[in-house]
C-alpha positions as CSV (number, residue, x, y, z in Angstrom):
1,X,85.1,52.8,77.4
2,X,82.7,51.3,75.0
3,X,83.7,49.7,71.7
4,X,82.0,48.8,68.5
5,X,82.6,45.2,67.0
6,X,81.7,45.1,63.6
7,X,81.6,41.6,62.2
8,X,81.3,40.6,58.2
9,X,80.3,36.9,58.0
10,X,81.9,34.4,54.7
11,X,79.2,33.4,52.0
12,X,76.8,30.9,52.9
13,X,77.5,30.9,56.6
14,X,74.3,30.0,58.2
15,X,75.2,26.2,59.2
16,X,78.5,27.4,60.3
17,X,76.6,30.3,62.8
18,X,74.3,27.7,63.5
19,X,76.6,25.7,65.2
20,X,78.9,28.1,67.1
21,X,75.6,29.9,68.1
22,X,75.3,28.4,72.0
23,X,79.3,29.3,72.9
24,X,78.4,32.8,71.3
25,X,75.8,34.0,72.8
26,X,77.1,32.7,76.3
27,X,80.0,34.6,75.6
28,X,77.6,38.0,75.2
29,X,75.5,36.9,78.2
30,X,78.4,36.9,80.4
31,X,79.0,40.4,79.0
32,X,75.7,41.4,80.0
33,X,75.7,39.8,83.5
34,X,78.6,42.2,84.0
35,X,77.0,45.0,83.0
36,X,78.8,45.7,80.1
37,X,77.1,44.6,77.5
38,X,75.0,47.7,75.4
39,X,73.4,46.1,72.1
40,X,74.1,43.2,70.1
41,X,73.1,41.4,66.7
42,X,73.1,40.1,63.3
43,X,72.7,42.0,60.5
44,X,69.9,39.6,57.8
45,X,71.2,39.2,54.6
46,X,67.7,40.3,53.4
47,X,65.3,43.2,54.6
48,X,63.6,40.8,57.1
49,X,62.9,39.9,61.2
50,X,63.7,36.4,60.2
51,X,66.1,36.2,56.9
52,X,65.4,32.4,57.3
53,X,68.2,30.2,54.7
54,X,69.3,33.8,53.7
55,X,70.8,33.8,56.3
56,X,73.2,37.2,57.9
57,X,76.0,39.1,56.9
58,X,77.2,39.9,60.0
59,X,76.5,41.6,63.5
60,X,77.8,44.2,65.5
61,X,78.7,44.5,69.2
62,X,78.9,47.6,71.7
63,X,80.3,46.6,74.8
64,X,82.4,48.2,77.6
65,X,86.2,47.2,77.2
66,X,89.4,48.1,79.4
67,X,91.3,49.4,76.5
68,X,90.7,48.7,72.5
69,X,93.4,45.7,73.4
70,X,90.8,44.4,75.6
71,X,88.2,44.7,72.6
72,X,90.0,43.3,69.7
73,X,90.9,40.1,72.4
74,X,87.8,39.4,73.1
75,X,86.6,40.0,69.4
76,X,89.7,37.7,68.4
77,X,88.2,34.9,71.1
78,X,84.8,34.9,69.7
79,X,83.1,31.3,68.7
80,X,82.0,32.8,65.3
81,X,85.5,33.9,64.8
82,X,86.8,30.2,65.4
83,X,84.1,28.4,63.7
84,X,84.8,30.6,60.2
85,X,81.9,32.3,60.2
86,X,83.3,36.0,59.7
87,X,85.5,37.0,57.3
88,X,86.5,40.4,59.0
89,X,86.1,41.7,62.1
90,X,87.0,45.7,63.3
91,X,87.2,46.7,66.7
92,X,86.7,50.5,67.1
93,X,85.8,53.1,70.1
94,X,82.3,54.3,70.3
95,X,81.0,57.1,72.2
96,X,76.7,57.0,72.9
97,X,74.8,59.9,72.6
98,X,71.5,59.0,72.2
99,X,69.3,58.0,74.0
């Protein structure tokens, strides 16, 4: 089953992402090696491609998960999640529709 991982970063957390970048986005390539992975992303503190020292409040993940256990794991596991960069993170199901 898929599942959404909604991620809300701490203020000013741009050095903190910047340095637990490489372990996180290994963590999603493995995801989409396996074919599991369907989006993923920061959210830009600003209304911009490239928020540059604004920096992100967060990013969301929709992968495929065993079970919501599975989901909030992984979630729990995350480089981000060590380093301090998000403040809250919620693990929910998610169905597609579109496209």
């Amino acid at each position: 089953m898929l599942y959404a991982i909604l991620s809300e970063d701490v203020k000013d957390s741009l050095e903190k992402r910047k340095a637990a970048r490489p372990d996180h986005l290994a963590r999603l390539e493995k995801l989409r090696d396996e074919g599991r992975l369907v989006l993923a992303g920061p959210h830009p503190a600003v209304d911009a491609e490239d928020p540059a020292d604004a920096g992100f409040t967060g990013s969301l993940v929709v992968a495929e998960f065993d079970s919501l256990a599975d989901a909030q794991a992984w979630a729990d596991a995350d480089p981000y999640m060590i380093a301090g960069v998000y403040t809250r993170v919620t693990v929910k199901p998610f169905k597609k529709v579109l496209p």
